[in-house]
N, C-alpha and C positions, 0 to 999 in steps of 0.2 A: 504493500500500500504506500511506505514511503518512496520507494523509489518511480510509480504513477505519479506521484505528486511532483517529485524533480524532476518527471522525464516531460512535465507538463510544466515547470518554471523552463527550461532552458528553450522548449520551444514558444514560449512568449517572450525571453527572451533575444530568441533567433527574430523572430516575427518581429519585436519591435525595432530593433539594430535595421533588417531589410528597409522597414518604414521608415527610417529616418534618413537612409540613405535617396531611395525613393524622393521622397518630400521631406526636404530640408527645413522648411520652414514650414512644416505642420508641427503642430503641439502632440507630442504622444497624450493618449488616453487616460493611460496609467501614468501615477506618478513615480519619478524615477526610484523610488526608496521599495516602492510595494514588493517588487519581485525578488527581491536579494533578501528582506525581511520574511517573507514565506519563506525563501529555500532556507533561510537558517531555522525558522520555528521547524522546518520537517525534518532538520538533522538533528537536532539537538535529542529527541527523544531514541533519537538510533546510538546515538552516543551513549546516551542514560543505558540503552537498554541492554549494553556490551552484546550482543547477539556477534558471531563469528562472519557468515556472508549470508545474503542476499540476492538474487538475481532477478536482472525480467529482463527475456528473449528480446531480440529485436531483427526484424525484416531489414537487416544490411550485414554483408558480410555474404562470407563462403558457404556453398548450400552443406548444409548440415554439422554446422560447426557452432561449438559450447558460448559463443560471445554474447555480445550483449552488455547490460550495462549491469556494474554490479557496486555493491556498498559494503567494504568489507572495515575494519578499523582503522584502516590509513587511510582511504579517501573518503571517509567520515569525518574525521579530525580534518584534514585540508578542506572538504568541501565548506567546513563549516567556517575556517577562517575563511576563505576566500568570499563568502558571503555577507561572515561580518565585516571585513574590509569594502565591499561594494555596497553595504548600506552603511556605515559609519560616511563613505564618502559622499550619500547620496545627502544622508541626514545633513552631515554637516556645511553644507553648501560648497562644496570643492568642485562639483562638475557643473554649477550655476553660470561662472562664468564662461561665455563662449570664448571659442581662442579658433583662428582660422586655419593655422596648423594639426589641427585635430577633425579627423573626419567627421561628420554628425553620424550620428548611431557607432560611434569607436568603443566605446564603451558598455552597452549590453552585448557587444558581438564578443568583445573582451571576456567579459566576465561568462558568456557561454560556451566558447572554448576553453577557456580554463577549467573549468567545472565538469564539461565532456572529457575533458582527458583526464581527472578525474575519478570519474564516475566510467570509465570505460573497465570491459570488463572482457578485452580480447585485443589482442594488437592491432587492426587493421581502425577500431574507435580511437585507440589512442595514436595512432599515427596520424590521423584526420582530426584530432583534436588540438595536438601539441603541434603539429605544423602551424594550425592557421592560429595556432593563440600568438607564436612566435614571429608567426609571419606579420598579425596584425601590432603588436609592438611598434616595428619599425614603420609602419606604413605612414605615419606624418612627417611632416618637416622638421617638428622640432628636436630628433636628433641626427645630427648630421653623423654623415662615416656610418651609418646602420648597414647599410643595402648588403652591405658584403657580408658580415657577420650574420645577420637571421638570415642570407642563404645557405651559408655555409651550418647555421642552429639547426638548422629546417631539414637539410640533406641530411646530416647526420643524425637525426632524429628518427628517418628515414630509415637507414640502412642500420641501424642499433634494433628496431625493432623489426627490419627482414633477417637479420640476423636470429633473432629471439623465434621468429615466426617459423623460420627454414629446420631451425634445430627439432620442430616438434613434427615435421614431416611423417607420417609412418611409413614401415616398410611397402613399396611397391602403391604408394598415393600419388596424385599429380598434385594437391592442394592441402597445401597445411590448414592443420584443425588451430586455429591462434588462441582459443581460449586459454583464459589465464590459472583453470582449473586444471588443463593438461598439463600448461608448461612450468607450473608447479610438482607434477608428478615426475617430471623428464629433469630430475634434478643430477647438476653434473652435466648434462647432454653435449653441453658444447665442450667439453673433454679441454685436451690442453692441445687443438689445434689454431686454426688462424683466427678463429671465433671468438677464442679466448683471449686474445691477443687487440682485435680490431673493436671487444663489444666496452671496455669503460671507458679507449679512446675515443668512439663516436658519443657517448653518454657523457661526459664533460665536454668535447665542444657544443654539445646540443644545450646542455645546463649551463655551462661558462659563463657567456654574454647576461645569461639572466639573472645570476648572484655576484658578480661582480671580480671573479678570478680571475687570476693574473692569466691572460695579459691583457684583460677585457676590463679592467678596472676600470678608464678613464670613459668610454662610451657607458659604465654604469652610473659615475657619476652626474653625466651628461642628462640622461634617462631620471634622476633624483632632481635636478635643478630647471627640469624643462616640461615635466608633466604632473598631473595634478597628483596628490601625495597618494593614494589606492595603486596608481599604474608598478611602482617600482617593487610597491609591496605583496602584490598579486604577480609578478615576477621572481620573484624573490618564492612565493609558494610553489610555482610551478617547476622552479628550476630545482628544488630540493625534492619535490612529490617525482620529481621523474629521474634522479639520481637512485631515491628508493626504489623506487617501481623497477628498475628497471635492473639495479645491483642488489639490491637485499633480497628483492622476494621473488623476480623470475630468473634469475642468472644460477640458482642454483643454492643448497645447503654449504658446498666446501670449496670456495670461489680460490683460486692461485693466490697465494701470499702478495703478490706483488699486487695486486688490486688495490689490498691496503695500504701498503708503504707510497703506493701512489698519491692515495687522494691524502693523507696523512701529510706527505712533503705538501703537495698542492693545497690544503686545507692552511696551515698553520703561516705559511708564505703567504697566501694570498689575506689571511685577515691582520700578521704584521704588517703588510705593505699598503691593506688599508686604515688599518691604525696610524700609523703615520700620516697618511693623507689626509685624515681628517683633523690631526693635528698642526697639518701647517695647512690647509685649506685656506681660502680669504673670504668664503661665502659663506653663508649660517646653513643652505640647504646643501654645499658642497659637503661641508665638515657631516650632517648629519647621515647623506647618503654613505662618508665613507665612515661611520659608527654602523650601518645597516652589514653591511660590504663586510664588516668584522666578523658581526656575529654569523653570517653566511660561511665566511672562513672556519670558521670554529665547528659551524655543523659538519662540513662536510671532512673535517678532520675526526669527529664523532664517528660519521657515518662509515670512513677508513679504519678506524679502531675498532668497530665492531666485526667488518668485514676481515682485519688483521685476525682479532680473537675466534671468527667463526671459521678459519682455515686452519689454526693450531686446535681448533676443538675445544677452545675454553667457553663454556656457555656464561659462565658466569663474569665473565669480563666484558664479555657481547652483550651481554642483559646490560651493564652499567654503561655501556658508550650508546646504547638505545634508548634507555631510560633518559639519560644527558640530553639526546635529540628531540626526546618528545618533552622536555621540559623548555629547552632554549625553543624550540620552533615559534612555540604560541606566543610566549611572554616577550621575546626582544623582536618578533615581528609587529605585534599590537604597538610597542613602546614606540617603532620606530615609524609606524605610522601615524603616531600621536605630534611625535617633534618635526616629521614632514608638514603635518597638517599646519601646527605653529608657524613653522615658518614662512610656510606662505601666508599665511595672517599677520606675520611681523614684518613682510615683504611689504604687503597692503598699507599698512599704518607707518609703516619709518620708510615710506617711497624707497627700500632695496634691501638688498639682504646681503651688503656686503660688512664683514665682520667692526672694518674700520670706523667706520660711520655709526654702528648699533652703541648701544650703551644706557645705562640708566634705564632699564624697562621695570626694575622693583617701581621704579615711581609712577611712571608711566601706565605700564599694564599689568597690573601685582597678579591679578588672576593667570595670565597668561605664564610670566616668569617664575611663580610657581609651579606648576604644572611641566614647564619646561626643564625645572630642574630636579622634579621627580620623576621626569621619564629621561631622560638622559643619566640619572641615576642606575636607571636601571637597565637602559645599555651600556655602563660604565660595572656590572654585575654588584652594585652595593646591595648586600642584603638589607630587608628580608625578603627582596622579589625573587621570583624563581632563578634568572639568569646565576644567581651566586647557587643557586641547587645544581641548577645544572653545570656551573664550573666543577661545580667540586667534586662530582660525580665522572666526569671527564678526567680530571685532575688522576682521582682513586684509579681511572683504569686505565689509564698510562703509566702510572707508577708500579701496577700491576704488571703489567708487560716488561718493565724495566726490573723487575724482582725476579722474571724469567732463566733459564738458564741458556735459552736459545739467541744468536747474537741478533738474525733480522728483527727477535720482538723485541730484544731488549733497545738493540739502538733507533728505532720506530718510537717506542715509549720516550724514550730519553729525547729524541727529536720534538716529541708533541710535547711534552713537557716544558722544554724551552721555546717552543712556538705559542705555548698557550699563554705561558705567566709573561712573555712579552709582549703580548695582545692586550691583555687585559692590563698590564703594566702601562701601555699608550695608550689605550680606552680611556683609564682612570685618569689621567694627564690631560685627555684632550677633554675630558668631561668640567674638567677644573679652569680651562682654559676658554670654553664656552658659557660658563657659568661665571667666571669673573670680568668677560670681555661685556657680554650683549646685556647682564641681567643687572650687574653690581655699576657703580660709577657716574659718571651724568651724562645725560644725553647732549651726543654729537653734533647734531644737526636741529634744526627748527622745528621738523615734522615730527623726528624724533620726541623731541620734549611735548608735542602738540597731540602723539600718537593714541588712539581711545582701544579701551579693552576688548577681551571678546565678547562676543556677546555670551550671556548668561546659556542659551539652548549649545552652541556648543562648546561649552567649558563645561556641561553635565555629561553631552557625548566624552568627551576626552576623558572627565574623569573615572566615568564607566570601565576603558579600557585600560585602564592603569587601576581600579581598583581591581579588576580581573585578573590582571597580570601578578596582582599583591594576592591574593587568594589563593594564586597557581603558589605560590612563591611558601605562605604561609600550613598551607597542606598541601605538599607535593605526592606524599601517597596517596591521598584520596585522587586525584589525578590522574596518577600511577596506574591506579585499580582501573579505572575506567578505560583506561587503555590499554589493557591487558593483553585483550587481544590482538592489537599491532604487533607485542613483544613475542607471542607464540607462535605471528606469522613471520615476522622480521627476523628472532635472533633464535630460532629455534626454542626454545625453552617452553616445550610444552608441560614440564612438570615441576615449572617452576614457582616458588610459593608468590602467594600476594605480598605486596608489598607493607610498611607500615602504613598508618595511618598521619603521625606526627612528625616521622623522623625519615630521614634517608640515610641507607646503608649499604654496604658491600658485602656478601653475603661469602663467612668464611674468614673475614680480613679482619674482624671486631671494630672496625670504624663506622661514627652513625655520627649523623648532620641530625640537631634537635634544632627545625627551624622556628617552632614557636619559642622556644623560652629566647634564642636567641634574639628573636624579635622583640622579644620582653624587654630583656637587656639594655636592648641597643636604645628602647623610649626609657627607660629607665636611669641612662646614661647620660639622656640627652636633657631630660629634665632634670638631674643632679647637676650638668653644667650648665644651664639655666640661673637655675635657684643659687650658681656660687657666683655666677656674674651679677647678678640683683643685688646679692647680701655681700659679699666679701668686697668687690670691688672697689675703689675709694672713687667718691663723689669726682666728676669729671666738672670742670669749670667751666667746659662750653658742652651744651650738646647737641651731637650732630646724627642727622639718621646715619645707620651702619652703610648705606650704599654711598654718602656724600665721600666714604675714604677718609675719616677723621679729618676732610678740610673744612676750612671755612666758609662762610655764602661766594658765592664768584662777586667781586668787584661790578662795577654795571658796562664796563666800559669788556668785561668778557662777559656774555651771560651765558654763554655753556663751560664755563671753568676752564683752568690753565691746562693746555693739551700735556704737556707735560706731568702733568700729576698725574695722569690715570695711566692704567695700563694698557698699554698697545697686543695690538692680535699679535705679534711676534715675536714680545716677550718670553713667554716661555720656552716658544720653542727656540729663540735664540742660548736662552739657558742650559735648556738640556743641550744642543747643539754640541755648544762650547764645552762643558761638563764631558759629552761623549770625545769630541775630536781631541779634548786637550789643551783648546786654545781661550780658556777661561783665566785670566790670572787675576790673583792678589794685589791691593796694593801696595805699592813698595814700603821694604820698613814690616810687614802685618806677620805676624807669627803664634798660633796661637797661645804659645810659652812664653809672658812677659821676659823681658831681657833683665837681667840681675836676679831670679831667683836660681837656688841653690838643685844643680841639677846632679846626680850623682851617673855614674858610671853605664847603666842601662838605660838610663833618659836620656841619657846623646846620645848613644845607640840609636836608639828610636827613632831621633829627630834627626839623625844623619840617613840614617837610612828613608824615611821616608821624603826628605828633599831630596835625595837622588830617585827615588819612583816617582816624584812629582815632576822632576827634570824629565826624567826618560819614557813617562807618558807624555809629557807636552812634546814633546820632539818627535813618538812614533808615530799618535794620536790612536786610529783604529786598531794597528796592529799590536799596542800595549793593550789595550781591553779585550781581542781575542784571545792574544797570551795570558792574559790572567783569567778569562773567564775558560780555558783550559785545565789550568792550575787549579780553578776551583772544582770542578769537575770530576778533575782527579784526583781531588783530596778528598770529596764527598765517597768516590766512589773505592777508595784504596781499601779500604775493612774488608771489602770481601776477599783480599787475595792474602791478609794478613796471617 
């Protein structure tokens, strides 16, 4: 019954995208929110109901073959965000404005290919679905350099699924059976010939361009700063639901080792290299697209570690880098369509969004740069939203692998290890660095200062999806549970226990995340340094709000205060810069040991040797901080051989 209901949204869907294209300038019937709000009220009970699959036959396709569209735990969960991103966007007024770069009806054709592939439930649906979802992306003007990339997404989308299709051939048939029920049974099928070799390379340039991996980074940013905030994040679903789809659950139970050390290097590389980026970004929707672009990095370093553990046979490391997946997916995709949505509302109101120019929005728009720094919080993984569940869970099963005695999982762990804590190490930097540029300080410019809040209807949308996010984050087993069935179709563990209900753990290692009391904690923290800044503090003789920077009223003759006092978008990262290359110095004369106290015999030691490492980093710059982060390395790891 539910999937009549969806197979009846996507073709009013279909129906109203034709209309629009048809008659440009006719009003649809329907308003744009209604259809995306039905397809989610029809998943959410399929979700509640943990049921395994579902099917309804459909009149396309090969004659006598199992397809059709089906509703199993993983295109449950994506159908259901991908709906609630197309009605958050509808709700919130993001597709209101017309733009002439955007086709009319782009958008329910959008979101009905996405949904078709899917809800597809045999190769030859998802091939005709994830083509034209991809194809339609690129179809406007406003991202230049597409054409080549979604053909090249599209071909290879193509030929990953004739491959998938070919492998289920039976002996002595002209026409493959493609249903996703055989080529679950045909586990292993593509052996370790060319199949096995050409099917994760066609499966990452298909997904590439749509999360943002290297070397398709810059055209994802492009896609974040030029369409309305739903397009990148409904991109971002599709390119991870067909990574899955296409490596967990039909490629087979005991996929080749190198699957994972693949997406493993390609995961952790591509969400450093977008951490960075959104740390020296100059745009507020540049910087957030590459905070999006991170957590995309992370999953599919996830998705690699499970697929690592499910070749060595460890079910229990595979359950923890899957678990990790279905906690990051939901939570830092909602967050990341929250701070899209901001900014193009701060776009609106401070006429741009480029970093320099932003400023002072505490005063300006308090509803907004609040909201903004509790979902940037939470693609920066502060607890207690899920994203910190789902690091740590990541974390446990890479250190897992690195506790192995096998050298590809050990040095794969060790790899995603130092991939992940320097993601999340630039995440948190750049989160600090958005939060003190646009939100703290005073406003730059006239409109700036002039800028008016959001409106009240979508500042309750926003914080809908960030309290969702805090929920995920606050009981991750209950979650967990509900998803269960993804994990017995994904990482094999059919006899695997439920999860808890309060805490997350690793199952055999004695480590357990108690995310409520931590949550307790961290308010509990927050209102004891409160309460010692009221009471302890001594009386301040001027007071100034916290965003003025402890100065004074500006002069009249500057009325947005001396540019020099506040801090510039390339402060930090000029700091950490310098700090990394080396070329940071002290002022002359500065040593942290006053000159005349009484130093004995190992306190020169100390200070001799450490200005000669402070000489001979500033002189190597990079190659003293590989050498020592070598040394640490192999000082962490020397006990096992002791």
């Amino acid at each position: 019954m539910i999937l009549f209901g969806l197979a009846f949204v996507l073709l009013a869907l279909t129906a109203s995208g034709i209309m629009a294209l048809v008659r440009p300038a006719s009003r649809s019937a329907l308003p744009p929110v209604l259809l995306p709000t039905l397809g989610a009220v029809l998943t959410v009970p399929a979700l509640l109901g943990g049921s395994d699959f579902s099917g309804l036959p459909l009149p396309v396709g090969f004659t006598g073959s199992s397809g059709g569209l089906e509703l199993d735990a993983l295109s449950c969960l994506f159908t259901l965000l991908a709906f609630l991103t197309a009605a958050f966007s509808a709700w919130s007024g993001d597709l209101e404005r017309p733009s002439p770069e955007i086709a009319p009806g782009f958008h329910p054709l959008l979101l009905a290919a996405t949904v078709l592939t899917m809800l597809a439930g045999d190769v030859l649906l998802l091939t005709i679905g994830g083509m034209a979802a991809i194809l339609l992306l690129g179809s406007g003007k406003t991202v230049p350099g597409w054409r080549r990339p979604r053909i090249g997404a599209a071909g290879c989308l193509g030929g990953a699924c004739a491959l998938l299709a070919g492998a289920a051939i039976p002996t002595g048939a002209l026409l493959p059976d493609a249903g996703f029920s055989l080529l679950r049974g045909e586990a292993g099928s593509l052996g370790g010939g060319s199949g096995s070799l050409l099917l994760p390379v066609l499966a990452i340039i298909a997904a590439g361009p749509l999360l943002g991996l290297a070397p398709w980074g810059r055209w994802h940013r492009r896609l974040c700063m030029t369409t309305p905030a739903g397009v990148p994040v409904l991109a971002s679903l599709l390119g991870l639901f067909l990574l899955m789809r296409l490596l967990l659950d039909l490629a087979g139970e005991a996929p080749p080792p190198w699957w994972g050390v693949a997406l493993v290097l390609l995961g952790v590389g591509s969400s450093a290299g977008a951490a960075h980026g959104a740390l020296v970004a100059v745009r507020l929707r540049g910087a957030t697209g590459g905070l999006l672009a991170t957590q995309n990095g992370l999953i599919v370093s996830a998705i690699g570690l499970c697929l690592l553990a499910r070749s060595a046979d460890l079910p229990v490391l595979a359950g923890a880098a899957l678990d990790a997946v279905l906690l990051l997916v939901p939570v830092q995709l909602l967050a990341a369509l929250v701070l899209l949505r901001l900014a193009r509302s701060v776009e609106d109101e401070a006429g741009g969004d480029l970093l320099a120019r932003l400023g002072g929005l505490a005063t300006s728009m308090p509803h907004a740069a609040t909201i903004a720094l509790a979902g940037v919080a939470v693609l920066a993984f502060v607890p207690p939203a899920g994203g910190f569940g789902g690091v740590w869970l990541l974390l446990q099963a890479a250190s897992g692998m690195c506790r192995l005695g096998e050298i590809v999982l050990s040095v794969s762990g060790g790899l995603a290890l130092i991939g992940i804590v320097l993601s999340v190490a630039l995440s948190a930097a750049a989160w600090l660095r958005l939060a003190s540029v646009v939100c703290l300080g005073r406003p730059r410019t006239p409109r700036g200062a002039a800028a008016q809040d959001i409106p009240a209807r979508l500042g309750r949308a926003l914080v809908a999806l960030l309290a969702l996010a805090l929920l995920i984050g606050l009981f991750p087993g209950l979650w967990l549970r509900l998803l269960s069935p993804a994990g017995r179709l994904l990482a094999s563990a059919a006899d695997a226990d439920l999860p808890p209900l309060f805490r997350l753990t690793l199952a055999g290692s004695g480590s357990s995340l108690f995310t409520l009391p931590l949550a307790l904690l961290l308010v509990l923290a927050l209102l004891v340094s409160l309460w010692a800044r009221r009471r302890l503090s001594p009386a301040a003789a001027r007071v100034e709000p916290a965003w003025e920077g402890g100065f004074a009223p500006p002069p009249p003759w500057l009325p947005f205060g001396d540019p020099l006092a506040q801090i510039s978008p390339a402060a930090l990262q000029r700091a950490l810069h310098g700090a990394v290359m080396g070329t940071t110095r002290m002022p002359s004369g500065w040593h942290p040991l006053r000159s005349g106290r009484q130093l004995n015999g190992a306190v020169r030691w100390i200070r001799r040797t450490s200005l000669l490492l402070q000489a001979w980093m500033q002189d190597q710059g990079p190659l003293a901080a590989l050498v020592l982060l070598v040394l640490v390395l192999a000082a962490c790891g020397g006990w096992r051989f002791w």
